[in-house]
N, C-alpha and C positions, 0 to 999 in steps of 0.2 A: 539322451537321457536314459537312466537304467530301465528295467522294465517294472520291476518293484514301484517306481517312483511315476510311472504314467500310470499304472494300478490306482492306488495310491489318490492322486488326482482324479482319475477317472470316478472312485467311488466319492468322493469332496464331494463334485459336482456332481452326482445324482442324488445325495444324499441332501443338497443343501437343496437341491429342486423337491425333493419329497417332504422337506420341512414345509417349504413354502406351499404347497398345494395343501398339505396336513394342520396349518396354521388358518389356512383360507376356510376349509371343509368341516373343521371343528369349532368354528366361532356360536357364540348363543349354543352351546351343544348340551347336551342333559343326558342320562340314563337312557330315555328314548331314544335318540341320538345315537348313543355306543349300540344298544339292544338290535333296534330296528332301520332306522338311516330315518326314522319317521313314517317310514314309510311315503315315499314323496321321488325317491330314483326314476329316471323314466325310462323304461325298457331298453330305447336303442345303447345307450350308457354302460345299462348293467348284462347287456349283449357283449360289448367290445370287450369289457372287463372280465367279464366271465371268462373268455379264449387266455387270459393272463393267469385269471385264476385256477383255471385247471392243469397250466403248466407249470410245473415248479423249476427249480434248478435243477432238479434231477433230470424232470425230462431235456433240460436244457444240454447237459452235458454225457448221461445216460445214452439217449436216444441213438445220437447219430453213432456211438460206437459196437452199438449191436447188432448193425445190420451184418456185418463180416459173419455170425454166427447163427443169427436168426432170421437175414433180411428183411425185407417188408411184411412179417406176418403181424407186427403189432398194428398194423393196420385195420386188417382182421376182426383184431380186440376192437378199435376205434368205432368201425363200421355197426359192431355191439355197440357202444356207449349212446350214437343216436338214437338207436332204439331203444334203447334205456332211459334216454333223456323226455322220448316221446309220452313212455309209460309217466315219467315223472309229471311232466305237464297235465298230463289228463287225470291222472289222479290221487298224485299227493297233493300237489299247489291246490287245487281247490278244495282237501282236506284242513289242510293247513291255516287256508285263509278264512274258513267256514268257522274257524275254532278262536280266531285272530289270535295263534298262540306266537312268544318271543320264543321258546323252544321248542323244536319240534317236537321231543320228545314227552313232553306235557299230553300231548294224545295218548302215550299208553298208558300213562297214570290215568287220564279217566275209561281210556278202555279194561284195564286189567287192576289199578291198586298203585298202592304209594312204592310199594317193594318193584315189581315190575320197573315204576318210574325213576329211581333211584340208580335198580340195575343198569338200565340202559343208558343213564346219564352218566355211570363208571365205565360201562366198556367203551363209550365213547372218546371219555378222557383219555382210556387206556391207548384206546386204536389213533387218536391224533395226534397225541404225545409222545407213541412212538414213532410213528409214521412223516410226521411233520420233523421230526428231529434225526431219523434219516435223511430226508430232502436236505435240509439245512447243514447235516454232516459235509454232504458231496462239496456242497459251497464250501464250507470252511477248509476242509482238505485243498479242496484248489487252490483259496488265500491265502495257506500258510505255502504253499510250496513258493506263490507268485510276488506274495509278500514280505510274512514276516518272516519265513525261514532266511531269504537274504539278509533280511534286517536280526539275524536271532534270537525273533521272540517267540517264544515258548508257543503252543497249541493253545492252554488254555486261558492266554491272555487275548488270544483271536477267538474265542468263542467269546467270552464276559466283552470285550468292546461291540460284537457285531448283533450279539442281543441288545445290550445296553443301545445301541442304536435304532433298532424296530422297536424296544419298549417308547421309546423317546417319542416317536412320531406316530403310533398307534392308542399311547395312554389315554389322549382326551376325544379325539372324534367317533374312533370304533369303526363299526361297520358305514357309517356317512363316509369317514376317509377313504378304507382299504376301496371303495366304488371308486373314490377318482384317484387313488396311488395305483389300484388294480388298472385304470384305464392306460395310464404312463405307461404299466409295466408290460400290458398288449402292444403297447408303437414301439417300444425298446424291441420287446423281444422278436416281432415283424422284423422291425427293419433289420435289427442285426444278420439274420440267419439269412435275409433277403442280399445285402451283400457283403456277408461272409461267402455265401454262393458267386457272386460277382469277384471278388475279389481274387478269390483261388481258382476260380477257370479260366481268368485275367493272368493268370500266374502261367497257369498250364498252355497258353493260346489259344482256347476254345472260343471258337463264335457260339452265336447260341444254337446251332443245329449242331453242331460239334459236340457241345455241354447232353443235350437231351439225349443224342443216340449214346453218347459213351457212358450215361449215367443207365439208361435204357436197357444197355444190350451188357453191361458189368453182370454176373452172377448172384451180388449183393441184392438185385433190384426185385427179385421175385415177391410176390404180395401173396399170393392164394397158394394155399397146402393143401391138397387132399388127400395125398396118397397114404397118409401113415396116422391110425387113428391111436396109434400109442402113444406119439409123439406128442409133445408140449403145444408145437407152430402147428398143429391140426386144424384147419378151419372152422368146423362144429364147435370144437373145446373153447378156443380161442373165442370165437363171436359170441355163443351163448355165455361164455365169461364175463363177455364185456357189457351184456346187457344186463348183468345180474352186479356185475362190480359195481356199473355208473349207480345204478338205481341207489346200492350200501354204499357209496363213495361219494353219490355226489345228493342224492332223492333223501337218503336218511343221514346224512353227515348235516349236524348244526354249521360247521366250516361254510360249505355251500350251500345252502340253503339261507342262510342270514341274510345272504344277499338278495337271493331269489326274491324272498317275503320283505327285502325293502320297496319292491314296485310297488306301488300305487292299489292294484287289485290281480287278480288271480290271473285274469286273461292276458295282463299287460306281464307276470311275470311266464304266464305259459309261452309267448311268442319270445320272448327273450330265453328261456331255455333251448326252443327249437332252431334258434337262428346259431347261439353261440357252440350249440355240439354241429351242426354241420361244418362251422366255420373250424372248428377244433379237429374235423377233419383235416382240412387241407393245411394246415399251421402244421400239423403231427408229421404230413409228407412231405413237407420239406423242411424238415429236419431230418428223414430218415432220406431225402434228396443230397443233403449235404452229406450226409454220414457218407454215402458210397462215393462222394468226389471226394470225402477226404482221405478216401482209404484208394484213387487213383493217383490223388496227389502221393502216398506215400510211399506209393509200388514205382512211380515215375520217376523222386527224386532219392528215389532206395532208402527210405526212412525204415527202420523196423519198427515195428506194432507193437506199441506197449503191452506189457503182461496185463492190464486191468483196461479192458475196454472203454472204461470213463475216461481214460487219462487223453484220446483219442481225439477230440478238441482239441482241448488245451494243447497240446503235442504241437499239432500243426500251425496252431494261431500265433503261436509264439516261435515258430519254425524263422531262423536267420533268412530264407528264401523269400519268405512270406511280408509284404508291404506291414509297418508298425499300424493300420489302421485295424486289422484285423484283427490282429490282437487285444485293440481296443474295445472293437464291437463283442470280440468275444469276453471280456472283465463286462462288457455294459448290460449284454442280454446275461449274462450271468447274475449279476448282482442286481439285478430288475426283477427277475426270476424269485430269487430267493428270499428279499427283502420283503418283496407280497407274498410269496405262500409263508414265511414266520410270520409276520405279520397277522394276516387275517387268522392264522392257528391259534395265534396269543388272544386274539377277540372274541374267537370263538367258544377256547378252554375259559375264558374267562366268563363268559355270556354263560355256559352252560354249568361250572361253578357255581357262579353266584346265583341263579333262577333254578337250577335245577336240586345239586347237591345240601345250596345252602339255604334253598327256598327264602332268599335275599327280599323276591314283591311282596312277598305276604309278609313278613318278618320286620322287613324295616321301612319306616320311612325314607321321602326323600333324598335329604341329605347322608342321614348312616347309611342309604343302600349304595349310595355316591363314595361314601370312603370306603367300604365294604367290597366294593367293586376294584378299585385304586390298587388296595392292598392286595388280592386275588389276582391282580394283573402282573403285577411286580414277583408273587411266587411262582404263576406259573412261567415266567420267564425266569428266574432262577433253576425251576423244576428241567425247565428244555434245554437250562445248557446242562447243566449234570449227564443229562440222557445222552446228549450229542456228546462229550467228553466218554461217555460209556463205549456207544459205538463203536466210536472211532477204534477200540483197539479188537474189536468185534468179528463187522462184517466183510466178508472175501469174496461176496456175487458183486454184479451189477447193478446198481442201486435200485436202478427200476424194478428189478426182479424183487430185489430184498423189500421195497414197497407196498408191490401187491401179494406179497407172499404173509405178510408182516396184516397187512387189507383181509385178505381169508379167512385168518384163525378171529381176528377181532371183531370185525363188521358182521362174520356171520351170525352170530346170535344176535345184531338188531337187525338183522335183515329176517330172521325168522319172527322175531316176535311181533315186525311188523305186517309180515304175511299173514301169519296167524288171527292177526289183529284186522285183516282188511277181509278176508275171507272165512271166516269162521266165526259165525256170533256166538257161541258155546264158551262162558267163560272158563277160568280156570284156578286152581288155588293160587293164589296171588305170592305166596312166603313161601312157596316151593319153585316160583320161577328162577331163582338167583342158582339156584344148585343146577337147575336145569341148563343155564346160560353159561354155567362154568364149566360143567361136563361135556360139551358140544365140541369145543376143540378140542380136548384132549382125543375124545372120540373119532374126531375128522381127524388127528392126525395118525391115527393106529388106522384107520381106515386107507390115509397115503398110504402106510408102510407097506398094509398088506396085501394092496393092487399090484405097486410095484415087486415083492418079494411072492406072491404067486404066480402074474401074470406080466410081470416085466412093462405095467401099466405105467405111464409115467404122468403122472397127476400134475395139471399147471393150473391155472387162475381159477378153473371151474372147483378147487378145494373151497372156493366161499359158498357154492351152490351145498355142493358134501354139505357144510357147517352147518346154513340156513336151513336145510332137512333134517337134518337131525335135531336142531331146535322144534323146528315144528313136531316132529312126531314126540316131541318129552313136551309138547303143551297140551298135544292132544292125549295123550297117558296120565296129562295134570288136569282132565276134564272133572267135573264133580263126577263122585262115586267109581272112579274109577283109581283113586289115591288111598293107599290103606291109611291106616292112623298112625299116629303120632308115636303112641304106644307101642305098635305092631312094630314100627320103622327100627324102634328103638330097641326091642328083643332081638 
């Protein structure tokens, strides 16, 4: 059978299994329901899921082709994210839950003002929309090449079918669903990479002491950097990166947090934050495990190395040498991957639409806030494939790169305003925050340029820390009496 055509079937069947878990999970469902899951998920659940959910398809296909150029220092970053994850537990979750808010960002509207809560509910959209519709890029690039380009169908007839399919199965449950399609898509994407590993050192003759030392003792395998503090893979830069990413990526992103605040209460989702970033370690290493067996499988069977690191899977999975199941597990953790993080994006951009932008609780009744929500679902999946169709003829890094680079400029400004906000009771002019939050990145990125063009500085993930400071010091220059007037501004 062609390989287009096991594709093909492979997504049938997981697609028709996510209906049926999405048909199960959204029955009796309401506004509450999409919003909150009820609030009723029970931690070990939204533990499993969570390891799904913080992996997209990017990292799915990303990952393992970066170790040739970067090896194991994303690790580094990971090893931040727990502690990130920890800060989260302790003291956003039981901000969050003190407040019983459905958006997060409802705290800086009563900490700071309506303008503040508006901003942070646009950079949000900004930063998921793009971000979310890179991940979803990666995916659809791999489809068309695996797919429809054998079959020649155009690019963006694979974008409008593969949304039209996550609107389908996310419209009516919301956040209740993406908790048990996120739990599928944690066993997908386990078992695949578990033996995609099996399969390929099956290939090469490797017992398993064989597998470990050649993965081991490969070049690709190194994890800790200290030697070069200029350098991107630096350990300091990297870890405090990752402590300050997860915190804006996963602590102030409505995406993950949705699900957090569906446990039950604050302690049951703090334990399910600390179980599922530990577990998000070891998931993250092997992938970056497979990555250097794929890169011995291809020096062994003299494959060359694709120009685009991501192509680095796929390459191998669909390699003639290679058993057709592999190939399989790789379309299965692929499109498990991607299926859940657009998915829960679309719930989220719409979650924080309709409660935030369009202040949909206060606004409307039940039923209108029901269609009101419907219709905000259906744009912002229109909105994502546009963006994804954008992309595509765009970006030339690695997608993972282009993700947190893409995470830096946008999460910084709510990661400051929520620092400012946790540590600083001194309010601030409330209509002057929005210029403040737009100024930040531009600033942080003249700030790259001129690290690098004095000091041959080479700025990587910790640009979101840059961003998050420089917000903060334009809130504290927006303290009272310290803002000229309006008048003055204006001369």
């Amino acid at each position: 059978m062609p390989h287009h055509w096991i594709v093909i079937l492979t997504i049938a069947g997981y697609f028709a299994l996510l209906l049926l878990i999405s048909y199960f999970a959204s029955r009796r469902s309401d506004n509450s329901t999409f919003f909150t899951g009820n609030r009723r998920a029970p931690w070990p659940l939204v533990a499993f899921a969570m390891i799904g959910a913080a992996i997209s398809g990017v990292t799915f296909v990303s990952v393992p082709g970066m170790v040739e150029a970067k090896g194991y220092s994303y690790l580094q970053m990971v090893l931040g994210f727990i502690v990130g994850y920890v800060v989260i537990a302790f003291v956003l979750v039981p901000l969050f839950y003190k407040r019983n808010l459905v958006s997060i960002y409802g705290y800086l509207g009563e900490r700071f003002g309506q303008h503040t809560y508006r901003t942070s509910a646009w950079f949000f959209f900004v930063s998921k929309m793009l971000g979310a519709s890179v991940r979803f890029l990666v995916v659809c690039v791999v489809l068309q090449a695996l797919v429809f380009d054998p079959l020649h169908i155009p690019f963006i007839f694979n974008v409008i079918v593969t949304i039209a399919l996550i609107w389908l199965y996310t419209v009516q449950g919301g956040v209740k669903t993406l908790i048990w399609t996120d739990t599928l898509k944690s066993f997908c994407l386990i078992m695949s990479v578990v033996l995609c590993i099996y399969f390929v050192a099956q290939n090469l003759g490797f017992s398993w002491g064989e597998l470990t030392s050649a993965i081991g003792s490969h070049h690709s395998s190194r994890v800790f950097f200290f030697d070069d503090p200029k350098a991107s893979t630096y350990f300091w830069k990297q870890f405090l990166a990752g402590v300050f990413m997860a915190i804006a990526t996963n602590g102030l992103d409505q995406d993950m947090m949705q699900r957090n605040l569906a446990c039950r209460d604050s302690r049951q989702s703090q334990k399910n934050m600390i179980v599922s970033g530990v577990m998000q370690f070891f998931v993250v290493a092997l992938f970056l495990c497979l990555g250097t067996l794929l890169f011995i499988f291809m020096d062994s069977k003299g494959v060359t190395a694709p120009e685009k690191s991501d192509e680095v899977f796929s390459l191998v999975a669909h390699h003639d040498s290679v058993p057709v199941v592999v190939g399989i597990l790789f379309v299965l953790g692929l499109i498990s991957a991607a299926y859940s993080a657009a998915g829960s994006a679309l719930t989220s951009l719409t979650t924080s639409f309709t409660v935030d932008i369009l202040d949909g609780q206060k606004r409307y009744e039940e039923q209108r806030l029901a269609r009101v929500r419907k219709t905000v679902h259906v744009a912002m999946s229109v909105t994502m494939g546009l963006v994804i169709i954008f992309f595509y003829y765009l970006s030339n890094q690695d997608a993972i790169s282009a993700v947190y680079t893409l995470a830096a400029y946008t999460y910084g400004p709510i990661l400051g305003l929520f620092v400012y906000g946790l540590f600083w009771s001194k309010p601030v002019h409330d209509r002057w925050v929005p210029a403040v939050c737009l100024a930040s990145p531009f600033i942080a990125w003249a700030v790259q340029w001129a690290l690098h063009a004095l000091w041959g500085y080479e700025t990587s993930f910790e640009l979101l820390i840059i961003n998050a400071a420089i917000t903060v010091l334009g809130l504290r220059l927006l303290s009272p009496g310290k803002l000229p007037s309006t008048n003055t501004l204006a001369c």
